[in-house]
mmCIF file as gemmi writes it, N, C-alpha and C atoms, coordinates in Angstrom:
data_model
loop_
_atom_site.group_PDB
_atom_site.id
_atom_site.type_symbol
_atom_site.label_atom_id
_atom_site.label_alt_id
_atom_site.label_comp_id
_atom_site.label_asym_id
_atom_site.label_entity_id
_atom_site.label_seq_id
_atom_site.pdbx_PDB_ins_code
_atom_site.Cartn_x
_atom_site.Cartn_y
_atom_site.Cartn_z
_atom_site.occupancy
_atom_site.B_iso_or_equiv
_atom_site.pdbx_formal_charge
_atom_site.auth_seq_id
_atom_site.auth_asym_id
_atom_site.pdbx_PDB_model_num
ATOM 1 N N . UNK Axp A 1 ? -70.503 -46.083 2.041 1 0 ? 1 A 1
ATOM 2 C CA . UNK Axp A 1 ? -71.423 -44.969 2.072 1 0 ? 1 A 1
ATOM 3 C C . UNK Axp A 1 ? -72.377 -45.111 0.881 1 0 ? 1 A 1
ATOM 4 N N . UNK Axp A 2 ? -73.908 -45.203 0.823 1 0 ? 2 A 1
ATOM 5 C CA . UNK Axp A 2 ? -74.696 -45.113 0.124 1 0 ? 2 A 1
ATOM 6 C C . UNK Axp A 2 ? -74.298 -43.834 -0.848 1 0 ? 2 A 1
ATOM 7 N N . UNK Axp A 3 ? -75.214 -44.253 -2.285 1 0 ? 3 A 1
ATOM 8 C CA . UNK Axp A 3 ? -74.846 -42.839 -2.883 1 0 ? 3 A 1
ATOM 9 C C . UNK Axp A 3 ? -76.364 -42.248 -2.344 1 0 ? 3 A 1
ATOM 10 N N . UNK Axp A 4 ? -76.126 -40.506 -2.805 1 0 ? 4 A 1
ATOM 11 C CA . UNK Axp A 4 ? -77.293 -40.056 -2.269 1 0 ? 4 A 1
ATOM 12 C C . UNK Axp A 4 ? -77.786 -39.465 -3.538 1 0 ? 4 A 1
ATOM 13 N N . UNK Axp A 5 ? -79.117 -39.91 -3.764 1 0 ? 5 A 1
ATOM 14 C CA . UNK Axp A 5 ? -79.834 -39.567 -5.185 1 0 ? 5 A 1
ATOM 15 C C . UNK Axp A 5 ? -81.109 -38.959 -4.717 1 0 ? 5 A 1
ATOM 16 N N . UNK Axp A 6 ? -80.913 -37.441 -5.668 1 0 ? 6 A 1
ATOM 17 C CA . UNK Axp A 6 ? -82.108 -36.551 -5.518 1 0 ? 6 A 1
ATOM 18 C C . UNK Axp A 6 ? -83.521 -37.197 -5.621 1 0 ? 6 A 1
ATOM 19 N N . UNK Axp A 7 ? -84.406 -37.055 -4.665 1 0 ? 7 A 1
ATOM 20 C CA . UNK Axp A 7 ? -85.631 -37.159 -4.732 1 0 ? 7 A 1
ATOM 21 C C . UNK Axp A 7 ? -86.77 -36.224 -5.192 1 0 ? 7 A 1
ATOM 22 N N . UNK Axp A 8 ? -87.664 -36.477 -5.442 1 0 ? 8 A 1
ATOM 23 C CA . UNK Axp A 8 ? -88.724 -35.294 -5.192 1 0 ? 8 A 1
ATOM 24 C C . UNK Axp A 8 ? -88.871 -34.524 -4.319 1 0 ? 8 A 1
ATOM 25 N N . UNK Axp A 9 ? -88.739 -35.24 -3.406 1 0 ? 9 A 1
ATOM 26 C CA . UNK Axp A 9 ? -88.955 -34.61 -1.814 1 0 ? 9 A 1
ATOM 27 C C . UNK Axp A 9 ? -87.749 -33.234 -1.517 1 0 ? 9 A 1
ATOM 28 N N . UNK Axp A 10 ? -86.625 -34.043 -2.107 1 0 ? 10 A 1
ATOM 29 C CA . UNK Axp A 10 ? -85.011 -33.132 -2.005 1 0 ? 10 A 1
ATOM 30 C C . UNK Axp A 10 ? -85.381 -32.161 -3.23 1 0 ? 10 A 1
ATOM 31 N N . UNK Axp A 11 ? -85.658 -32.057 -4.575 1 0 ? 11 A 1
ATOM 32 C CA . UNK Axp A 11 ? -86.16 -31.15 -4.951 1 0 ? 11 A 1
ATOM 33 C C . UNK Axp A 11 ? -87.295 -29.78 -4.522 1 0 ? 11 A 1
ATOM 34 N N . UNK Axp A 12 ? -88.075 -30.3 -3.936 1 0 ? 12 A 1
ATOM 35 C CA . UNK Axp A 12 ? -89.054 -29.273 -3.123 1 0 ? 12 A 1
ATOM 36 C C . UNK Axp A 12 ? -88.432 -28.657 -1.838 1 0 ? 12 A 1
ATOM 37 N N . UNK Axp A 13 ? -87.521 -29.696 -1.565 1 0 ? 13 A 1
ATOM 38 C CA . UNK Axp A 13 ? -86.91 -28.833 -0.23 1 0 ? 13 A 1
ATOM 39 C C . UNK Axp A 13 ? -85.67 -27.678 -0.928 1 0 ? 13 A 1
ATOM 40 N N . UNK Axp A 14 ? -85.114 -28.248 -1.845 1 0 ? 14 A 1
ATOM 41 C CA . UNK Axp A 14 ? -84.275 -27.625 -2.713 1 0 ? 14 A 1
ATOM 42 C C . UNK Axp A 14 ? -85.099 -25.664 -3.366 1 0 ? 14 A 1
ATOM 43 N N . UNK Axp A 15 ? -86.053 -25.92 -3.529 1 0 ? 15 A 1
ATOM 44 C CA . UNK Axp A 15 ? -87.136 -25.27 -4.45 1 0 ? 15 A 1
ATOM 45 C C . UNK Axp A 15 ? -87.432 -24.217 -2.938 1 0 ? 15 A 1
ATOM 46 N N . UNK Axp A 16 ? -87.424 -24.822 -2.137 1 0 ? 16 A 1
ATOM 47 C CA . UNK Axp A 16 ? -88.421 -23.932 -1.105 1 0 ? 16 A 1
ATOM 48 C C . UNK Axp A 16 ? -86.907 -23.114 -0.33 1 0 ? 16 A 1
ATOM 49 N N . UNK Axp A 17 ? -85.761 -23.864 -0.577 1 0 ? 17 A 1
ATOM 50 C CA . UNK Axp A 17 ? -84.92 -23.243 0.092 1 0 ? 17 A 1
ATOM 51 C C . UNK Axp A 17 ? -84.369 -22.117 -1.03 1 0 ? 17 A 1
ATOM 52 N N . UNK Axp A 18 ? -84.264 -22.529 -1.745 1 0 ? 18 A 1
ATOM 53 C CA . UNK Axp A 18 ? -83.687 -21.336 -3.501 1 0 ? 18 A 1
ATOM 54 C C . UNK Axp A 18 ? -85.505 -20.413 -2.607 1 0 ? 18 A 1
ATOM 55 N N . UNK Axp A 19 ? -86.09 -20.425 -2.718 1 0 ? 19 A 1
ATOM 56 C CA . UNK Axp A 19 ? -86.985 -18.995 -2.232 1 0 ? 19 A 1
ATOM 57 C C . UNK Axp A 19 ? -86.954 -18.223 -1.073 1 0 ? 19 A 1
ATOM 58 N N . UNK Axp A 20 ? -86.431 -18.621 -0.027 1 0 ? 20 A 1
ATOM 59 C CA . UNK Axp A 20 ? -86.231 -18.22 0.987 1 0 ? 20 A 1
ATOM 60 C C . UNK Axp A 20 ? -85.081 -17.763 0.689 1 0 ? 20 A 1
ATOM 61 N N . UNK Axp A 21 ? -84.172 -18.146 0.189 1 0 ? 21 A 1
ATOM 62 C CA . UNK Axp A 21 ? -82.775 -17.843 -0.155 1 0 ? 21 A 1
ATOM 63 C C . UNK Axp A 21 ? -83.089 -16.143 -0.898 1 0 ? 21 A 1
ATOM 64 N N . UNK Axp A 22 ? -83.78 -16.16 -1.964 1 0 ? 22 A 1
ATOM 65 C CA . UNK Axp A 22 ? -84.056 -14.906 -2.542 1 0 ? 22 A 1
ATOM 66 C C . UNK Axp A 22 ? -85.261 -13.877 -2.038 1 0 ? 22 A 1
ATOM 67 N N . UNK Axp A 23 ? -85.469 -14.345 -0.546 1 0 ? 23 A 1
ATOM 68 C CA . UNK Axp A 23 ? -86.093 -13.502 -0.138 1 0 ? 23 A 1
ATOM 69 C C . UNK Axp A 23 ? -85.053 -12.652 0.548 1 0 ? 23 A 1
ATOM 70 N N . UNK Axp A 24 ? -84.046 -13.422 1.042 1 0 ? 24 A 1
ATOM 71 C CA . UNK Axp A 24 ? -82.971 -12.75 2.226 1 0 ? 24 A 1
ATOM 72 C C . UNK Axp A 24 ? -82 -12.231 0.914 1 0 ? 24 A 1
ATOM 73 N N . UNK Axp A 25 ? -82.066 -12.128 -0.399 1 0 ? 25 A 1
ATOM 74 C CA . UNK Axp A 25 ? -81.057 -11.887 -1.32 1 0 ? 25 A 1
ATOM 75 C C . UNK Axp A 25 ? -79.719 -12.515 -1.431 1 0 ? 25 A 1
ATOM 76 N N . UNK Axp A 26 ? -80.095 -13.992 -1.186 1 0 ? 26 A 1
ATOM 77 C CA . UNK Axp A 26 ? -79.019 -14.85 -1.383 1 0 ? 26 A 1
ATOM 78 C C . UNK Axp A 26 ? -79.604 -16.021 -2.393 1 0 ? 26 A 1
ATOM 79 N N . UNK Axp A 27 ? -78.573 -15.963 -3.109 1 0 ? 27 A 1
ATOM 80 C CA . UNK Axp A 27 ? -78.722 -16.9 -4.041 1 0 ? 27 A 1
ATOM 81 C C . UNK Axp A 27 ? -78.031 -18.512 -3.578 1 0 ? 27 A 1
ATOM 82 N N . UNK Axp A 28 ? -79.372 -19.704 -4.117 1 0 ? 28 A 1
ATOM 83 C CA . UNK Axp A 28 ? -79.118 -20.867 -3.359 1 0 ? 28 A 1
ATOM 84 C C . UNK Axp A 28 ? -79.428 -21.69 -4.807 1 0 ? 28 A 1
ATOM 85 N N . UNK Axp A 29 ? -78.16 -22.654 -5.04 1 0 ? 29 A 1
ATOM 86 C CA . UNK Axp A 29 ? -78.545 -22.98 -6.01 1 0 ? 29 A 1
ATOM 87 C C . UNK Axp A 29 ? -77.488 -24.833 -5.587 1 0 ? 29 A 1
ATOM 88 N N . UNK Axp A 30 ? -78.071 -25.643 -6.495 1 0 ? 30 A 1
ATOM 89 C CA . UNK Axp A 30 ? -78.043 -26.89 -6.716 1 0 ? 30 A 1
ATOM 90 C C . UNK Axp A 30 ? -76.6 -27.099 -7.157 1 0 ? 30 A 1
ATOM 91 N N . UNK Axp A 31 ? -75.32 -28.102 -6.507 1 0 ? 31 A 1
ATOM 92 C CA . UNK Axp A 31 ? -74.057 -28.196 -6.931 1 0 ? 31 A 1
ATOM 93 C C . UNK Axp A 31 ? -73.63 -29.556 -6.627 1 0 ? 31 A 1
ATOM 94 N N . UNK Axp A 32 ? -73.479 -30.581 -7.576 1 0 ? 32 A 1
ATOM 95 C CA . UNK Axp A 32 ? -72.72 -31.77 -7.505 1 0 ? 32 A 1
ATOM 96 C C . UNK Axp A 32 ? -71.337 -31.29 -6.842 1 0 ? 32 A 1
ATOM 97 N N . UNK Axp A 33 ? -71.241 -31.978 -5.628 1 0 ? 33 A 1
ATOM 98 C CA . UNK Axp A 33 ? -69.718 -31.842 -5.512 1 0 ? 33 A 1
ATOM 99 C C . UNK Axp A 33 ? -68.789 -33.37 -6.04 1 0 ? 33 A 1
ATOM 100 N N . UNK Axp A 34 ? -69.784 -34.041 -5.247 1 0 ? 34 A 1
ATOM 101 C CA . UNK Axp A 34 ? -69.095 -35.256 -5.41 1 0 ? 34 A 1
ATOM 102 C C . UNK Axp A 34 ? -68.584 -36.135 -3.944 1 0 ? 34 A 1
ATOM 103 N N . UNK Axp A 35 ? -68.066 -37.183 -3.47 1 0 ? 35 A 1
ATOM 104 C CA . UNK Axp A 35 ? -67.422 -37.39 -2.086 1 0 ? 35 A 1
ATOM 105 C C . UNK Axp A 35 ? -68.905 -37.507 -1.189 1 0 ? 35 A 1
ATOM 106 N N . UNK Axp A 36 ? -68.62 -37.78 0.022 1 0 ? 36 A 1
ATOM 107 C CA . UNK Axp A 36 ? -69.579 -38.475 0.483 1 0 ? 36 A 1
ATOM 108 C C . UNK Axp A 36 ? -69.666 -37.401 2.228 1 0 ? 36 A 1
ATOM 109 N N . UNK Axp A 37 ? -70.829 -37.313 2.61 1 0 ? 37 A 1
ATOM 110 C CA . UNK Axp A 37 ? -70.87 -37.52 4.212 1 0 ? 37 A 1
ATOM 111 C C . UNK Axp A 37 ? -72.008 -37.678 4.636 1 0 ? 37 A 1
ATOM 112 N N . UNK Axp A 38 ? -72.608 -37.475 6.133 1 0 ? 38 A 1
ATOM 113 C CA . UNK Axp A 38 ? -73.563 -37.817 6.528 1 0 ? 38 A 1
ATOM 114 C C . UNK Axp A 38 ? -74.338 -37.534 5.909 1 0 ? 38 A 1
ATOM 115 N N . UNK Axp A 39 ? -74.896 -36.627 4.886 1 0 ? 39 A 1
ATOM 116 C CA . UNK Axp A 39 ? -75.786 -36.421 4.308 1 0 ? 39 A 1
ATOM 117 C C . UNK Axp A 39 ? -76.479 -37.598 3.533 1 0 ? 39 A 1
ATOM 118 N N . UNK Axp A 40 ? -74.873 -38.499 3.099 1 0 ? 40 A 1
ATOM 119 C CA . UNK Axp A 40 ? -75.42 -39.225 1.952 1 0 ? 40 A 1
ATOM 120 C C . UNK Axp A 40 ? -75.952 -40.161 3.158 1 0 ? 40 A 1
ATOM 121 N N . UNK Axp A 41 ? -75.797 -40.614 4.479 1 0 ? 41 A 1
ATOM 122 C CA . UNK Axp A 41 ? -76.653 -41.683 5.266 1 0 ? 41 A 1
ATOM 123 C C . UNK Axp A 41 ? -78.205 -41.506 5.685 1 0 ? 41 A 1
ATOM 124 N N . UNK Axp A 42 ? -78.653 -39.892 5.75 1 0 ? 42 A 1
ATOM 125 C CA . UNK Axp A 42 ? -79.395 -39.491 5.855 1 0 ? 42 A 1
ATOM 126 C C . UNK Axp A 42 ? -80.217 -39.4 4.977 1 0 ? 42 A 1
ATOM 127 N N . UNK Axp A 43 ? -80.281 -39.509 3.444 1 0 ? 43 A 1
ATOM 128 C CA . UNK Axp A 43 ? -80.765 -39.689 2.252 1 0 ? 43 A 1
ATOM 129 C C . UNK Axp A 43 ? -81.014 -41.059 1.994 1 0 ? 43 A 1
ATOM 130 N N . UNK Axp A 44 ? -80.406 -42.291 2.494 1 0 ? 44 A 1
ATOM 131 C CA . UNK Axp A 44 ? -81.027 -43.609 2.324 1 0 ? 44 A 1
ATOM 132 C C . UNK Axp A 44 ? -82.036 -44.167 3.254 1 0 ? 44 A 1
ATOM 133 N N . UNK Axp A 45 ? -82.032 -42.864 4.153 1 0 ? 45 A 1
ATOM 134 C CA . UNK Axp A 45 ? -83.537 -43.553 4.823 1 0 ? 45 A 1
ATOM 135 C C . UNK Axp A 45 ? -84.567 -42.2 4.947 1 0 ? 45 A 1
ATOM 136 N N . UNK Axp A 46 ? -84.418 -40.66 4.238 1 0 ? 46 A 1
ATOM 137 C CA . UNK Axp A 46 ? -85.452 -39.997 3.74 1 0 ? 46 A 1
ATOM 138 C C . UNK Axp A 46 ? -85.597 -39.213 2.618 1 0 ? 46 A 1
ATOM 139 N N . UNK Axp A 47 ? -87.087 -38.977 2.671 1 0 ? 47 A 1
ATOM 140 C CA . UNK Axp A 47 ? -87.216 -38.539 1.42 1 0 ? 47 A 1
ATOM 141 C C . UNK Axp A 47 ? -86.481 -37.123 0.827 1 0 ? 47 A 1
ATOM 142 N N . UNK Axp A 48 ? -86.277 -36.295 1.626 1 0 ? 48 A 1
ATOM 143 C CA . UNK Axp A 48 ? -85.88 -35.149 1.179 1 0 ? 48 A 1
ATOM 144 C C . UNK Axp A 48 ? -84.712 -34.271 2.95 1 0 ? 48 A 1
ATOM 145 N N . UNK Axp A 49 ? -83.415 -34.207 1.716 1 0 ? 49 A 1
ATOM 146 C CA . UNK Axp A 49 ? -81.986 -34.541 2.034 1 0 ? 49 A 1
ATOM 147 C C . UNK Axp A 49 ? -81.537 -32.52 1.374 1 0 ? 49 A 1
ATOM 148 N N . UNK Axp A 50 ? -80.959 -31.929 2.52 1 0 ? 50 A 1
ATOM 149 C CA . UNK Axp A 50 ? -79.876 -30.645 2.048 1 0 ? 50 A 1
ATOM 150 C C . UNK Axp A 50 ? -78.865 -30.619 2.557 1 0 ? 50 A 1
ATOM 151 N N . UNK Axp A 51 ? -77.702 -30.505 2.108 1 0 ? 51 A 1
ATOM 152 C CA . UNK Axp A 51 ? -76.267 -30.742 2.709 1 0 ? 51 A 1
ATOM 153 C C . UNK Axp A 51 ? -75.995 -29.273 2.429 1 0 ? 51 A 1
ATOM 154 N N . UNK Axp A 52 ? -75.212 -28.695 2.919 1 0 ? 52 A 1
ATOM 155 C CA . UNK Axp A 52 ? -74.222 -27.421 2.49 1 0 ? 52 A 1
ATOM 156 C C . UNK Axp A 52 ? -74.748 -26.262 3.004 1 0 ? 52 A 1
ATOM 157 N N . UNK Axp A 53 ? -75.945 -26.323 3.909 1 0 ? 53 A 1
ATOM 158 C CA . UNK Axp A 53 ? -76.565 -24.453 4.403 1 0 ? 53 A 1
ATOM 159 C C . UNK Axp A 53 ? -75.691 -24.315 5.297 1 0 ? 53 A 1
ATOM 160 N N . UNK Axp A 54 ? -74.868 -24.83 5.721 1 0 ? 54 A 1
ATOM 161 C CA . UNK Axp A 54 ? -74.128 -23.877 6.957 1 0 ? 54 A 1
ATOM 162 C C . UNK Axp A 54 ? -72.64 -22.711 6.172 1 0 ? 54 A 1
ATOM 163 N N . UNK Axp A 55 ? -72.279 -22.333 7.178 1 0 ? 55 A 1
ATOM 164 C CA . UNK Axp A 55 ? -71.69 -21.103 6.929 1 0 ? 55 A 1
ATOM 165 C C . UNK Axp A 55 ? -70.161 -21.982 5.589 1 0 ? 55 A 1
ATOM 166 N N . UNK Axp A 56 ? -69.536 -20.6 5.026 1 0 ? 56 A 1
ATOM 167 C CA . UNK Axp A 56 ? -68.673 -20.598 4.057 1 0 ? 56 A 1
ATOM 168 C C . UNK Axp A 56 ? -67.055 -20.983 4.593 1 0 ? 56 A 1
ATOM 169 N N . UNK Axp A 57 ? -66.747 -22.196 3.885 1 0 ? 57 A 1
ATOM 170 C CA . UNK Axp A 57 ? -65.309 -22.465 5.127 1 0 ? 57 A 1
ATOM 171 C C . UNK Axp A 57 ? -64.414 -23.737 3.62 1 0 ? 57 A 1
ATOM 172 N N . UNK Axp A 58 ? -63.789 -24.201 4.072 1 0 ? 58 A 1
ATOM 173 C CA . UNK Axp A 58 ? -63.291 -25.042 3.77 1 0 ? 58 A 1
ATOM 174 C C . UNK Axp A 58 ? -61.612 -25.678 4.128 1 0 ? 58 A 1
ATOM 175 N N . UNK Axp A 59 ? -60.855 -26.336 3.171 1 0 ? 59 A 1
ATOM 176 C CA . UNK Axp A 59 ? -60.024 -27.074 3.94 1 0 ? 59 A 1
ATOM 177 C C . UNK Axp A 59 ? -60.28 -27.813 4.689 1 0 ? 59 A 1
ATOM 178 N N . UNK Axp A 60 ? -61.338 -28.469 4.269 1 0 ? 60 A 1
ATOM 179 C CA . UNK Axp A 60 ? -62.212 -29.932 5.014 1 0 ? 60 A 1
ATOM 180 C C . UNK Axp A 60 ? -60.977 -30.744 6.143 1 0 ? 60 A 1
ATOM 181 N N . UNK Axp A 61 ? -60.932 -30.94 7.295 1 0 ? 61 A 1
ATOM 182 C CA . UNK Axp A 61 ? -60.33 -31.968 8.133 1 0 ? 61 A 1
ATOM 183 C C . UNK Axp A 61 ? -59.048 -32.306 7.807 1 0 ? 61 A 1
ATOM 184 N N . UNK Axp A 62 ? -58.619 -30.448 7.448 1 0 ? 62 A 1
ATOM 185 C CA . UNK Axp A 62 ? -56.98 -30.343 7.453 1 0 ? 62 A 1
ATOM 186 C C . UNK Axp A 62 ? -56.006 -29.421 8.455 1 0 ? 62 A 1
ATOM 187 N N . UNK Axp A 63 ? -55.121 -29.18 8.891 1 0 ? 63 A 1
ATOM 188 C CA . UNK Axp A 63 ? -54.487 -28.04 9.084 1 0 ? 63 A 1
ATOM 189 C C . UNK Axp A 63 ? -54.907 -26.764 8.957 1 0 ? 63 A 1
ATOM 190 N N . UNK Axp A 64 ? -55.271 -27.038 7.652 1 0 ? 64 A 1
ATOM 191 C CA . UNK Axp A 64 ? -55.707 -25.405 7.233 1 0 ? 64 A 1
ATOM 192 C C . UNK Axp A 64 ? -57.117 -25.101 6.676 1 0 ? 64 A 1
ATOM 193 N N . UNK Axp A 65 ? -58.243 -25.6 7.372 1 0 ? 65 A 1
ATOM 194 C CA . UNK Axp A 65 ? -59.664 -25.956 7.749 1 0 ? 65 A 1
ATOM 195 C C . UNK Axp A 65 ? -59.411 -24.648 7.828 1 0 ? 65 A 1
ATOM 196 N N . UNK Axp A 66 ? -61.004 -23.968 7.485 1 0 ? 66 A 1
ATOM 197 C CA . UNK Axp A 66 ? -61.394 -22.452 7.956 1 0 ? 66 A 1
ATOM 198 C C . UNK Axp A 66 ? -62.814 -22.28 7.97 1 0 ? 66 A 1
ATOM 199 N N . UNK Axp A 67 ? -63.319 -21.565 8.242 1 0 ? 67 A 1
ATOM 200 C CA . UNK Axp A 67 ? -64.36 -21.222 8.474 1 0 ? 67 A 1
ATOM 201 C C . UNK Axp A 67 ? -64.49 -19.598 8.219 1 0 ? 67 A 1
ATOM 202 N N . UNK Axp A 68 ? -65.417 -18.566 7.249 1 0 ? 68 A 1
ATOM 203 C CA . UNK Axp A 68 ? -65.716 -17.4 7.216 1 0 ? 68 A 1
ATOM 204 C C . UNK Axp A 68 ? -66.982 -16.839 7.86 1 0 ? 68 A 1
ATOM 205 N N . UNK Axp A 69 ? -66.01 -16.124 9.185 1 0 ? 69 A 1
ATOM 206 C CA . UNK Axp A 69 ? -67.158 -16.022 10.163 1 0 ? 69 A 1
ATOM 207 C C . UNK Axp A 69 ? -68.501 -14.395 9.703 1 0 ? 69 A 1
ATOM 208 N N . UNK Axp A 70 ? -67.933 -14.388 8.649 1 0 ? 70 A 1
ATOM 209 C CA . UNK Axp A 70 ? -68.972 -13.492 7.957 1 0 ? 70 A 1
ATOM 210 C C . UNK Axp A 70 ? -70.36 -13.345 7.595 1 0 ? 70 A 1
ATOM 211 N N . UNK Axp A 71 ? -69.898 -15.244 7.082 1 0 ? 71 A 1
ATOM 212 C CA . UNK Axp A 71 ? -71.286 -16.018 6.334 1 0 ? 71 A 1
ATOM 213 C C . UNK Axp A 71 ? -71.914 -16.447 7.382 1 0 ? 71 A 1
ATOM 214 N N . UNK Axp A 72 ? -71.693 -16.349 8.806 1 0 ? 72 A 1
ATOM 215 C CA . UNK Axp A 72 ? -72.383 -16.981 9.755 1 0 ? 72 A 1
ATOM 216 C C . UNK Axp A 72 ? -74.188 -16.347 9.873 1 0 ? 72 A 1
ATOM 217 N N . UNK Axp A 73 ? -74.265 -15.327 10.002 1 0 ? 73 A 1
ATOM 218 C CA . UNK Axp A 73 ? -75.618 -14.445 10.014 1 0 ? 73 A 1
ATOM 219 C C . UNK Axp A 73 ? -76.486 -15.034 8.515 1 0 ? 73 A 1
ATOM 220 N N . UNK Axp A 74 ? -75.826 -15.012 7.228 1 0 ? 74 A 1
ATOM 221 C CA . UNK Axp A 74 ? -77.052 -15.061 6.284 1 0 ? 74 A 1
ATOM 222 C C . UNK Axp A 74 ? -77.282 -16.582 6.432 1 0 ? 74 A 1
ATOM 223 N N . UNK Axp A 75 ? -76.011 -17.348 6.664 1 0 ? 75 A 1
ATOM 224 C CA . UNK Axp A 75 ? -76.364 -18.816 6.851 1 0 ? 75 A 1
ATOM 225 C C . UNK Axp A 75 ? -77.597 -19.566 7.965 1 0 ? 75 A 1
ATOM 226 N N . UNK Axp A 76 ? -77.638 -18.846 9.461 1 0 ? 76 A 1
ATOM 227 C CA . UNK Axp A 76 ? -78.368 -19.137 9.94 1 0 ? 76 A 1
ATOM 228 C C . UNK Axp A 76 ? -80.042 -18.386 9.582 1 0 ? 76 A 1
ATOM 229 N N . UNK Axp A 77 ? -79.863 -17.238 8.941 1 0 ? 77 A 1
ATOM 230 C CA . UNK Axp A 77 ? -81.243 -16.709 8.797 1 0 ? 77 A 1
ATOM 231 C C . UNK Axp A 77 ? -81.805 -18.048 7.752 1 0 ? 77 A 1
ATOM 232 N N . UNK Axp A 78 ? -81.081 -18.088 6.563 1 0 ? 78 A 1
ATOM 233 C CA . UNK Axp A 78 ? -81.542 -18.907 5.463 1 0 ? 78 A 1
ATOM 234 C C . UNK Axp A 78 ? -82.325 -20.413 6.293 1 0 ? 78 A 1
ATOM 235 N N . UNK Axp A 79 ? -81.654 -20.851 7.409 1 0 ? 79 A 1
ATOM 236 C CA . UNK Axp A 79 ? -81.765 -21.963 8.105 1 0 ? 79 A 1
ATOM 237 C C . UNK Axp A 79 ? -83.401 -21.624 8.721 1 0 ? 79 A 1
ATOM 238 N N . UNK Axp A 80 ? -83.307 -20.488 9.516 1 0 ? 80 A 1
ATOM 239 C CA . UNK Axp A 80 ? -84.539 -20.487 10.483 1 0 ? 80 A 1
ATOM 240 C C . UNK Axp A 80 ? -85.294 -20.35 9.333 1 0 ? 80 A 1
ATOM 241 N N . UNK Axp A 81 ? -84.656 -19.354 8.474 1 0 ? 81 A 1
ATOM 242 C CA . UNK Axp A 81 ? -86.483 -19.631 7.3 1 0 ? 81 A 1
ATOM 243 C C . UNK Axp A 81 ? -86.879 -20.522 6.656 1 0 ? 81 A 1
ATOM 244 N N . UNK Axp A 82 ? -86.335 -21.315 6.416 1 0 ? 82 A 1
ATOM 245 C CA . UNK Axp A 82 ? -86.212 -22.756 5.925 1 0 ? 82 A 1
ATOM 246 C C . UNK Axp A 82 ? -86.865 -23.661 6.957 1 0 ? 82 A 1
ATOM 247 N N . UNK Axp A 83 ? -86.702 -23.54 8.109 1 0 ? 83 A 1
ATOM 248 C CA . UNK Axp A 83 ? -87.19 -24.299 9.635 1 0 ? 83 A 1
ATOM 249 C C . UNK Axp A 83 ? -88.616 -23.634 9.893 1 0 ? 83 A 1
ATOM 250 N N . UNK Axp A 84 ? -88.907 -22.428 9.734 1 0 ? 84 A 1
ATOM 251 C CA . UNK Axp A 84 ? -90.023 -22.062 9.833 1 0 ? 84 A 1
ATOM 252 C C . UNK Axp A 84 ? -91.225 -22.201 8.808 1 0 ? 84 A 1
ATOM 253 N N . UNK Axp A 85 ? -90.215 -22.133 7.527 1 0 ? 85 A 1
ATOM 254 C CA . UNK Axp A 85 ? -91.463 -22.608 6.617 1 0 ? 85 A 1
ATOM 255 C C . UNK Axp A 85 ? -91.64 -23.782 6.487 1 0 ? 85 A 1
ATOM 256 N N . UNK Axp A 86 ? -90.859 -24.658 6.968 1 0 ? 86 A 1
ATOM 257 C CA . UNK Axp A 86 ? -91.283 -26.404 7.287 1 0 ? 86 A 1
ATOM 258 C C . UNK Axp A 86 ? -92.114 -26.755 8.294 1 0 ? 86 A 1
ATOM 259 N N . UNK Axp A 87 ? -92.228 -25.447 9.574 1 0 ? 87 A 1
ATOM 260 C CA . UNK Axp A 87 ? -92.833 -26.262 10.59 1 0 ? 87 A 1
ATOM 261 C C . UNK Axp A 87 ? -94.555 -25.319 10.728 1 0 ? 87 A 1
């Protein structure tokens, strides 16, 4: 797996999503996790790469995987506004 290294491009998308984020009163902010997934394949062939807008879950590809079907609504608004101010 390529590593995936912030661009300019991933900064402005970063930048435009932290505003949309605080328009809907969610705070969106920048987090090394570390570990790898499609994101990082998707970052070696463009310029600007966001991993993590979908909803709040974890227990990654275990037994006890979850998903908080709470976060589902601010997660997709953050998305369409993010999709709309791109297109």
């Amino acid at each position: 797996m390529p590593p995936w290294r912030a661009t300019a491009g991933t900064r402005r998308l970063l930048a435009l999503a932290t505003e949309v984020g605080a328009e809907l009163g969610m705070a969106v902010q920048h987090v090394e996790t570390g570990g790898c997934g499609d994101a990082n394949l998707l970052a070696a062939h463009c310029d600007a790469v966001l991993d993590g807008l979908g909803p709040v879950g974890g227990g990654d590809h275990s037994d006890a995987e979850y998903l908080d079907l709470t976060t589902v609504p601010d997660r997709v608004a953050l998305l369409a506004g993010l999709i709309s101010r791109l297109g």
